[in-house]
PADODREN-957715 format. One record per residue (C-alpha): x, y, z; residue in one letter. Coordinates in steps of 0.1 Angstrom, whole numbers, always signed. Layout:
// residues N
[[X; Y; Z]; "A"]
...
***
This chain:
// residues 301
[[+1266; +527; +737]; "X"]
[[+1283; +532; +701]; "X"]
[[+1289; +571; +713]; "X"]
[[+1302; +565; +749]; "X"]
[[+1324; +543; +736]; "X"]
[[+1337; +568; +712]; "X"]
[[+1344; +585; +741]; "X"]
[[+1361; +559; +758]; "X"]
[[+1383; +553; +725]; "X"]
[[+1396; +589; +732]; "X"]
[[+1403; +582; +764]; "X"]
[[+1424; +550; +755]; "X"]
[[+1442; +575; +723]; "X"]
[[+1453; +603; +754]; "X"]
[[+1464; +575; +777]; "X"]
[[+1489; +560; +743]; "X"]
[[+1499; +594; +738]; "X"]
[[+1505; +606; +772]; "X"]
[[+1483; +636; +766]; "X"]
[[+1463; +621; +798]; "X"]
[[+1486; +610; +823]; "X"]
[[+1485; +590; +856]; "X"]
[[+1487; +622; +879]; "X"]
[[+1459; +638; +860]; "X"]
[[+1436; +606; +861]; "X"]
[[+1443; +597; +898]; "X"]
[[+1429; +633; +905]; "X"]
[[+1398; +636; +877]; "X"]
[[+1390; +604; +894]; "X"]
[[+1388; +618; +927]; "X"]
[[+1369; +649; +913]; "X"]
[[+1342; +626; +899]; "X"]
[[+1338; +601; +928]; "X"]
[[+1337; +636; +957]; "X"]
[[+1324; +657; +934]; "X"]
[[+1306; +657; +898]; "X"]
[[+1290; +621; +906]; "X"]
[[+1270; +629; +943]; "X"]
[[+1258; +665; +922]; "X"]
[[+1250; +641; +891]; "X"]
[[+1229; +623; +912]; "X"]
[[+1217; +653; +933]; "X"]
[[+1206; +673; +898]; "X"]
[[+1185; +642; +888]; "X"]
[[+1158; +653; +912]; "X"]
[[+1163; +694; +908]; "X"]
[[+1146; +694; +872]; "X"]
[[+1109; +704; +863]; "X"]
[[+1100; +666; +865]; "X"]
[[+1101; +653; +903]; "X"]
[[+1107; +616; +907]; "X"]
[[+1083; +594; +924]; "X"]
[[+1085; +595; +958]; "X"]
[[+1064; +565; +966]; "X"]
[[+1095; +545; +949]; "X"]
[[+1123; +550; +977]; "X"]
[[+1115; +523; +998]; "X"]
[[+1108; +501; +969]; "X"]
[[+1138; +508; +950]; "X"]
[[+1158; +503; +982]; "X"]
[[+1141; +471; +988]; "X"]
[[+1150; +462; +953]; "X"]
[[+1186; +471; +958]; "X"]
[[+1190; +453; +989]; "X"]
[[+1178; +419; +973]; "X"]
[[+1199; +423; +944]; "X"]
[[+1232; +423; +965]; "X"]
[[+1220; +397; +992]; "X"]
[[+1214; +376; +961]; "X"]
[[+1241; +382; +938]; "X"]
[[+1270; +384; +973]; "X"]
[[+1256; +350; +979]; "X"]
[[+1261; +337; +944]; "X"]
[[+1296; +355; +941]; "X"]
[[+1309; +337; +975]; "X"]
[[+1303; +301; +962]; "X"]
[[+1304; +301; +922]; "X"]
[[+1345; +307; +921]; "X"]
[[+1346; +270; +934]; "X"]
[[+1329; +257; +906]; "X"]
[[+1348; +274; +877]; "X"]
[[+1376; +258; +894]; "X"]
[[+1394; +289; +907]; "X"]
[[+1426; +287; +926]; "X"]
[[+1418; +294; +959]; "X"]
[[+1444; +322; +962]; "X"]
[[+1419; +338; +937]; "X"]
[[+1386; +333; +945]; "X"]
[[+1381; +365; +965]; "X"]
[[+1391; +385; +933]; "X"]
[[+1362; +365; +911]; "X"]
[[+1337; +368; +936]; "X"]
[[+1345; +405; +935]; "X"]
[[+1342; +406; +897]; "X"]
[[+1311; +389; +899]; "X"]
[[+1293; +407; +927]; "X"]
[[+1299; +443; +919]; "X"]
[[+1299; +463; +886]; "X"]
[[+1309; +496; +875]; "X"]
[[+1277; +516; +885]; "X"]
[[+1298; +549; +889]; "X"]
[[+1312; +555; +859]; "X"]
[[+1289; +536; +833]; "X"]
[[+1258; +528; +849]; "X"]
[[+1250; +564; +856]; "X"]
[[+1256; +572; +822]; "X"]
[[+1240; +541; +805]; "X"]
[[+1203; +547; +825]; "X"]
[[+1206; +587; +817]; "X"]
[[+1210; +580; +780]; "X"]
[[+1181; +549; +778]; "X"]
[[+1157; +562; +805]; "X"]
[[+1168; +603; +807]; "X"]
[[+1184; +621; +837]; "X"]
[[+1153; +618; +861]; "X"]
[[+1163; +580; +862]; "X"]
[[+1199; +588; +876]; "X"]
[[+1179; +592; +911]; "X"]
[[+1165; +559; +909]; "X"]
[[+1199; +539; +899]; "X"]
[[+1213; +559; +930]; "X"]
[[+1189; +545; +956]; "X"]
[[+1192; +511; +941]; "X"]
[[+1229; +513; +940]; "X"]
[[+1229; +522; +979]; "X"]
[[+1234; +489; +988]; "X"]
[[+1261; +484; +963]; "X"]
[[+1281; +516; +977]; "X"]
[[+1279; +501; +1012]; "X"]
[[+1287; +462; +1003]; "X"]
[[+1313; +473; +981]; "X"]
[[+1339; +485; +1008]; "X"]
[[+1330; +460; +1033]; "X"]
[[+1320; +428; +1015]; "X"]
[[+1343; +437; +988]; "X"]
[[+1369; +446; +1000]; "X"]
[[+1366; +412; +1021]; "X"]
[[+1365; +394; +990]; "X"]
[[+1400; +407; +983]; "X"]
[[+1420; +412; +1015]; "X"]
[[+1405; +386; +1038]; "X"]
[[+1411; +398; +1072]; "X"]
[[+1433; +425; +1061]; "X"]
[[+1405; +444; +1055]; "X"]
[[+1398; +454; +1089]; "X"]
[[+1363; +466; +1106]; "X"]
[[+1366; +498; +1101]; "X"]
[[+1347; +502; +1068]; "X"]
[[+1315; +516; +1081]; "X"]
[[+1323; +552; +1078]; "X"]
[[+1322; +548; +1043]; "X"]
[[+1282; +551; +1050]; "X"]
[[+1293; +588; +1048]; "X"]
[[+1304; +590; +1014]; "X"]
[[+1300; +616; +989]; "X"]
[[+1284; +593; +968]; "X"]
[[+1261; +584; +994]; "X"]
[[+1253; +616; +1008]; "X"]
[[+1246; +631; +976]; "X"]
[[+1219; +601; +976]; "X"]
[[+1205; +611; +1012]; "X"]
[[+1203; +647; +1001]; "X"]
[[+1184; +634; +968]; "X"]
[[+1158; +609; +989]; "X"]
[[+1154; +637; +1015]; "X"]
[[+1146; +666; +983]; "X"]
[[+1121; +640; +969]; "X"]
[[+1108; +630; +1002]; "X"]
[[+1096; +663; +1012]; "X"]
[[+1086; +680; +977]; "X"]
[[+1113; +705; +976]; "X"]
[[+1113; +722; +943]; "X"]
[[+1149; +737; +944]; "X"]
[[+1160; +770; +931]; "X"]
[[+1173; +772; +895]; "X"]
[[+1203; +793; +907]; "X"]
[[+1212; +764; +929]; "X"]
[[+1199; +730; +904]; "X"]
[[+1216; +748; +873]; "X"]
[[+1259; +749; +889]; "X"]
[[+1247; +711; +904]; "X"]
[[+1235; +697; +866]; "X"]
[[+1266; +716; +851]; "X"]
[[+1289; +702; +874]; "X"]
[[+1273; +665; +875]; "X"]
[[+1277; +665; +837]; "X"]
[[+1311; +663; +835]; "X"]
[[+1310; +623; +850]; "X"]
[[+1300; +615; +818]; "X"]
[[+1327; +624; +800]; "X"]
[[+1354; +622; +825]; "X"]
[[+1343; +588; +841]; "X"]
[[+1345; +576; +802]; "X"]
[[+1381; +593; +796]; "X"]
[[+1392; +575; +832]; "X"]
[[+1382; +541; +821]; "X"]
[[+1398; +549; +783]; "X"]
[[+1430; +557; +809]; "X"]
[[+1430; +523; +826]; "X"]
[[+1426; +501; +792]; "X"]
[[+1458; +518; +778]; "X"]
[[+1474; +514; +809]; "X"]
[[+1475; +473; +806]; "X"]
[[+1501; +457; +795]; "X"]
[[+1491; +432; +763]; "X"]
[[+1504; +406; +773]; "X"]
[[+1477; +412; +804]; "X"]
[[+1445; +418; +787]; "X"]
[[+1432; +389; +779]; "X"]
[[+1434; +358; +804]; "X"]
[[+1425; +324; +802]; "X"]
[[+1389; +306; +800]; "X"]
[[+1374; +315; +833]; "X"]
[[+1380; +350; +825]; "X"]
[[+1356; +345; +795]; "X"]
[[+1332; +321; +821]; "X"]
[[+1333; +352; +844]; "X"]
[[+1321; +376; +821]; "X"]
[[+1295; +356; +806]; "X"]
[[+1281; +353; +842]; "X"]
[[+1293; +392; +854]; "X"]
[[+1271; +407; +820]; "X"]
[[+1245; +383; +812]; "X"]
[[+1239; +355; +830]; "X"]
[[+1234; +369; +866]; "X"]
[[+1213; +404; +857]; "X"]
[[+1187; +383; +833]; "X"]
[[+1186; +360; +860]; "X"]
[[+1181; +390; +884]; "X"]
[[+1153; +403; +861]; "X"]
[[+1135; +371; +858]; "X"]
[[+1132; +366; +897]; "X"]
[[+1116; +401; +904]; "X"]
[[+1091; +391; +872]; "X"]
[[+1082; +362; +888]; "X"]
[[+1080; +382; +921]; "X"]
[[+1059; +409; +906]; "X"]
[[+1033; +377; +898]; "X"]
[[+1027; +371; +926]; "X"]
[[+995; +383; +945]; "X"]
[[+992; +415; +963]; "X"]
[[+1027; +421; +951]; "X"]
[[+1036; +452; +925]; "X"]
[[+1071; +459; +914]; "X"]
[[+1076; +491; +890]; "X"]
[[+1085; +474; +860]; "X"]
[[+1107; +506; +850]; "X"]
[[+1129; +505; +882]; "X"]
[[+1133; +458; +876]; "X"]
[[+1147; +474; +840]; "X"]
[[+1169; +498; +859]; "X"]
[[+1181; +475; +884]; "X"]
[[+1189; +450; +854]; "X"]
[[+1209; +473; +836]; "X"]
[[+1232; +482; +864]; "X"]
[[+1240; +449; +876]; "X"]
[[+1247; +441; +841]; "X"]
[[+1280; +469; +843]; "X"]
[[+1315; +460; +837]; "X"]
[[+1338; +450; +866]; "X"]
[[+1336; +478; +891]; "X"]
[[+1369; +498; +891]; "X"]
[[+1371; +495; +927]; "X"]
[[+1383; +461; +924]; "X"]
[[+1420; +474; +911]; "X"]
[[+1419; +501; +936]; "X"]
[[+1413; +478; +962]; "X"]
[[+1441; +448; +950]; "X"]
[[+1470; +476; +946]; "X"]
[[+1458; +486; +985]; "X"]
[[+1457; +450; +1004]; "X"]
[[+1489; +441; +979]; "X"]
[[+1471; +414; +961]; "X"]
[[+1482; +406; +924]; "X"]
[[+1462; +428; +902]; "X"]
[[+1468; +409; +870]; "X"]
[[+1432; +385; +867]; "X"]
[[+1417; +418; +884]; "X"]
[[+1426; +440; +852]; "X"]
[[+1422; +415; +826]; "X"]
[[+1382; +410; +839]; "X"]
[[+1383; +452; +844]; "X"]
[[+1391; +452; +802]; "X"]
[[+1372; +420; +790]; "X"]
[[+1340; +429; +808]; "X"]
[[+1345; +470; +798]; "X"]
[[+1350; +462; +762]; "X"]
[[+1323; +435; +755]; "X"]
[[+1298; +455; +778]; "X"]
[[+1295; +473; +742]; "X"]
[[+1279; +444; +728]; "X"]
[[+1264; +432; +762]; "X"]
[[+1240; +460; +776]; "X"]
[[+1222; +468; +743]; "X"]
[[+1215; +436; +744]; "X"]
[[+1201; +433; +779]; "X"]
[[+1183; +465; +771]; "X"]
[[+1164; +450; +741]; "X"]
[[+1155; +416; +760]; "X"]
[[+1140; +432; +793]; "X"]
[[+1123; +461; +776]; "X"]
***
């Protein structure tokens, strides 16, 4: 965490001094969601090491738990921090859905190697798709419309139905094809950590921190909920004739225990919502998730 963090202080130094600009961010960020992210993902099952097939539909199950449980907890715990209720979408956002992209990826290739990028894809599927419709509810209301679906279609997801198919059926592919997908899906590293580096220079001081439930949120957003996560699929994984992989519980609790998912600005500055509480959880989450996710690593593992 110490060295991508590093990388995200040089990211923060080229925003203050304009060597990276808001041109040049708004289009490396489209390079690395359409591009170097769906070949990161597709390059984690190319190597000599094939994942385990038998995992898909567990990993998806997984997945699809995790965001039916933490969408249901998001919806209803802004009332209790005693949120205004002009802002309860955006905290149920903040809560719900973390920055898998650009720091999850990264985080699980560094603690588990690049094989595990495949598994964090398949149990972020259901994160992709609840993100732009449930999300994106959350913060526009009924301004966000119905016609969300075709985000099923993604690069990000079909660089994760081209992985599930490759593992599905064996294919062992070429290295003159796997060797351009690993060097192009290893620039999300970098970049993603550069973008985020970007966005904290970008807020104003006065903006970055906010006010108590900001703090509550973050306690909840990077500890509270993914421990909690972990300790219900342990105590699922007890019971009898059930057995969870205990590798992809410690996967799944590391990327629900991500910052606040970048989408959430994207999203305010589209449905022209206040961005303000959206950036200051965005910075407060990003910059104690360097204290946060070792920590979660060392308690589930």
């Amino acid at each position: 965490m110490g060295m991508l963090f590093l990388i995200v202080i040089v990211g923060f130094l080229c925003g203050k001094t304009h060597v990276m600009t808001q041109p040049l961010s708004k289009g490396l960020s489209g390079l690395i969601v359409n591009l170097t992210c769906p070949m990161l993902i597709m390059a984690s099952t190319m190597g000599d090491k094939m994942p385990d097939r038998s995992l898909i539909l567990p990993l998806l199950l997984i997945g699809s738990v995790t965001y039916a449980l933490l969408l249901a907890v998001a919806t209803h715990l802004p009332k209790l921090f005693g949120v205004k209720a002009d802002e309860r979408g955006i905290y149920s956002f903040m809560l719900a859905f973390g920055n898998v992209g650009f720091i999850g990826y990264p985080v699980v290739a560094s603690i588990f190697g690049p094989e595990a990028v495949f598994y964090a894809s398949v149990l972020n599927v259901p994160n992709t798709i609840t993100v732009y419709i449930w999300g994106a509810q959350f913060i526009a209301g009924k301004d966000a419309g119905n016609h969300l679906w075709h985000r099923l279609y993604s690069p990000g997801l079909i660089g994760t139905y081209i992985s599930i198919l490759i593992v599905a059926f064996g294919w062992h592919t070429p290295q003159v094809l796997s060797q351009p997908c690993a060097l192009i899906g290893n620039i999300t590293v970098p970049g993603s950590l550069l973008i985020i580096g970007y966005s904290i220079s970008q807020i104003p001081a006065r903006h970055m921190v906010g006010g108590p439930r900001i703090f509550i949120m973050a306690l909840f957003r990077l500890l509270l909920l993914p421990l909690s996560l972990w300790g219900v699929f342990c105590a699922i994984n007890m019971l009898p004739g059930l057995s969870l992989d205990p590798v992809s519980i410690a996967i799944n609790t590391l990327i629900t225990a991500m910052p606040v998912a970048s989408f959430g600005t994207i999203f305010c500055l589209k449905y022209g919502k206040d961005e303000t509480v959206m950036a200051q959880g965005t910075f407060l989450t990003t910059l104690l998730a360097l204290m946060s996710i070792p920590l979660v690593a060392w308690l589930i593992m």
